[in-house]
KEKE-3310 file (N, C-alpha, C; in steps of 0.2 Angstrom, whole numbers, plus 5000, padded with zeros to 4 digits):
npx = (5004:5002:5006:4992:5003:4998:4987:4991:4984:4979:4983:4974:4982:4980:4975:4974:4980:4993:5003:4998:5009:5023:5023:5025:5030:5024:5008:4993:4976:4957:4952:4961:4968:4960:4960:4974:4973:4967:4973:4984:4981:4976:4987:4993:4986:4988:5002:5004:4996:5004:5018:5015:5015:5021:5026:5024:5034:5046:5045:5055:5053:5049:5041:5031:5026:5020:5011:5002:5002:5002:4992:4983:4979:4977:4985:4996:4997:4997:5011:5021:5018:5025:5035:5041:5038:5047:5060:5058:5059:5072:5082:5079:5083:5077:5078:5091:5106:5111:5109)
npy = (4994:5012:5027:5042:5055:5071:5071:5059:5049:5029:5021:5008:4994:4997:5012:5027:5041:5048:5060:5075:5089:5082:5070:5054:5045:5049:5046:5052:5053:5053:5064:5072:5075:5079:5093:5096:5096:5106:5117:5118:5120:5132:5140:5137:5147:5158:5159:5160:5169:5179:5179:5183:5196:5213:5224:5216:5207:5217:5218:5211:5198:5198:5208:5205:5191:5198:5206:5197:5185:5185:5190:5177:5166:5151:5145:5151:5143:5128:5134:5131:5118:5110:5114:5110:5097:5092:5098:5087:5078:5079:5080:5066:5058:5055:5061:5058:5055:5043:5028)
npz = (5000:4996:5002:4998:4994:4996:5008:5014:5013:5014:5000:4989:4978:4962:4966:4964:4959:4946:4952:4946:4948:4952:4947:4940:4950:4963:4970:4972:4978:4971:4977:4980:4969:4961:4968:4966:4953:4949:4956:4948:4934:4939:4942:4928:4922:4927:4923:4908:4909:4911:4903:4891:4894:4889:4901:4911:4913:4913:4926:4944:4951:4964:4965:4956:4963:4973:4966:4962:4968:4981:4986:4985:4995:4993:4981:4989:4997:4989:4985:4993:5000:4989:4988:5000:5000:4989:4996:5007:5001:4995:5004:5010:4999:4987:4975:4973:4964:4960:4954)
capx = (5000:5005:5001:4994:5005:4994:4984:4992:4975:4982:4980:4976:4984:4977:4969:4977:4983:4997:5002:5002:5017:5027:5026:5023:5033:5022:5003:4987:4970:4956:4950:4969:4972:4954:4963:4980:4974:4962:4979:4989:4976:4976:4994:4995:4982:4993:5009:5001:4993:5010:5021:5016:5014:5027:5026:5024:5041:5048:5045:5057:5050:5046:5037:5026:5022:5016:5004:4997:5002:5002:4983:4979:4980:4977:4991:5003:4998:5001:5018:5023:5017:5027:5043:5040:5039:5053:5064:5059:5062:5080:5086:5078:5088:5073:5081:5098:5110:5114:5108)
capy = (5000:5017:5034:5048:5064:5076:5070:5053:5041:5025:5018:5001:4993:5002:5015:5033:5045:5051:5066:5081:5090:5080:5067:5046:5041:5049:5046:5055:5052:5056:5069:5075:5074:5085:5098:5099:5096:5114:5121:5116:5124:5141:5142:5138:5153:5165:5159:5162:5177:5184:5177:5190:5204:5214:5227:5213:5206:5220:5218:5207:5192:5199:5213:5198:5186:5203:5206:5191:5177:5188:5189:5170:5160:5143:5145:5153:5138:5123:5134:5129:5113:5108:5117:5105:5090:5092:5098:5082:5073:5079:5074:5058:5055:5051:5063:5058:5052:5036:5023)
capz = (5000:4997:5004:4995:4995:5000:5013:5017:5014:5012:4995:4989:4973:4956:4968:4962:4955:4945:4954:4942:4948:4953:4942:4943:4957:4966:4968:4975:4978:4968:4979:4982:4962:4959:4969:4963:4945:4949:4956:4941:4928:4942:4940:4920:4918:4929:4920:4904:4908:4912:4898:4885:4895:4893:4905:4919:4911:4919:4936:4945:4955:4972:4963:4952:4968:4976:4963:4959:4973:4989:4989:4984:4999:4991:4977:4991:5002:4988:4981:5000:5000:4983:4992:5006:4995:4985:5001:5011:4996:4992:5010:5009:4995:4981:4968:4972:4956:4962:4951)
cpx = (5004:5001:4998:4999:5003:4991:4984:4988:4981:4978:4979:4981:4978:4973:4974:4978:4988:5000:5004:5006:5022:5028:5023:5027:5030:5014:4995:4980:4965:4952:4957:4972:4965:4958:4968:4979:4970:4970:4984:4987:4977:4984:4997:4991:4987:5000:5008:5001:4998:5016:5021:5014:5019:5030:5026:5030:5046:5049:5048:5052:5046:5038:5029:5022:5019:5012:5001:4998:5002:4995:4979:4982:4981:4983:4997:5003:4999:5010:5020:5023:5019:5035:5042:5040:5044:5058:5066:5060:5070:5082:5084:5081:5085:5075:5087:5101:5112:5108:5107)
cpy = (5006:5024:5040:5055:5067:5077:5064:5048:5038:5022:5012:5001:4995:5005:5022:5034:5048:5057:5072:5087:5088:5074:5057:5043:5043:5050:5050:5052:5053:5064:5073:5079:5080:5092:5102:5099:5103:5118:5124:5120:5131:5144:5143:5144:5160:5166:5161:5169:5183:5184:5182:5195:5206:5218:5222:5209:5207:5219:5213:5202:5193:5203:5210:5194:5192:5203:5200:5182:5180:5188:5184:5167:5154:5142:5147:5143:5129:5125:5129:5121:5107:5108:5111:5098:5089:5093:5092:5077:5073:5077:5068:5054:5052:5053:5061:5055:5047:5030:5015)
cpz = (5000:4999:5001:4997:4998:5007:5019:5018:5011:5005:4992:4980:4966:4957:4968:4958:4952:4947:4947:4940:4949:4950:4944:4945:4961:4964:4971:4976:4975:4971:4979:4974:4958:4960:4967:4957:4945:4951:4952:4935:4933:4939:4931:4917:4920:4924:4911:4901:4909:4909:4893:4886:4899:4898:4911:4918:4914:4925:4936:4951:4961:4969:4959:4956:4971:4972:4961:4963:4978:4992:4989:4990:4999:4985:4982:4995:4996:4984:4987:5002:4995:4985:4997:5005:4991:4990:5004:5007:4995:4998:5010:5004:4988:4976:4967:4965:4957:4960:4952)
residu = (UNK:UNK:UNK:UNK:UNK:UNK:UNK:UNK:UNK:UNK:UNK:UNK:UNK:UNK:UNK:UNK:UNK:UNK:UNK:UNK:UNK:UNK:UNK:UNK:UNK:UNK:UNK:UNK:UNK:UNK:UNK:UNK:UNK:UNK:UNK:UNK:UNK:UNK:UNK:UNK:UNK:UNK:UNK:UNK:UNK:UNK:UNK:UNK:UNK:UNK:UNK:UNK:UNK:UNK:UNK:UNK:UNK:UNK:UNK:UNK:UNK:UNK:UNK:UNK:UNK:UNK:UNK:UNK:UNK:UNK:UNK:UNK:UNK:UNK:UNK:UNK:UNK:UNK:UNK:UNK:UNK:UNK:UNK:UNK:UNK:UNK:UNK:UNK:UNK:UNK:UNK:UNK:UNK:UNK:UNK:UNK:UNK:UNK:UNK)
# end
């Protein structure tokens, strides 16, 4: 059995999701995989949205997460929660290069 990611429900055999940030080693739930798959569409419309605009081009990055992540709670709260899974990931040694 494996855990989802997100929320840690245990999963049985051919029961999840691919997670879609972080890729198929890791898997989700379907409630867990609704979410981050609404998260993942929030973010491809922001990223989008500020790709061919070039006056927001300009701005450097703090200047950009203030306008447009400082006031969303739930994209600040899965940036952080993706920081945190990739962090406890790299000391654990899952990305590591050793073969």
């Amino acid at each position: 059995m494996v855990d989802c990611e997100e929320c840690g429900k245990k999963l049985r055999i051919l029961q999840g999701y691919r997670h879609p940030a972080l890729g198929t080693k890791f898997l989700v739930c379907g409630t867990c995989f609704d979410k981050v798959n609404g998260d993942m569409e929030r973010w491809r419309k922001f990223y989008l949205s500020n790709s061919f605009n070039v006056e927001l081009s300009k701005l450097d990055a703090q200047a950009a997460w203030d306008k447009n992540i400082s006031n969303d709670p739930l994209l600040q709260t899965w940036f952080q929660n993706l920081w945190n899974t990739l962090e406890s990931n790299r000391i654990s040694g899952v990305y590591s290069n050793k073969r």
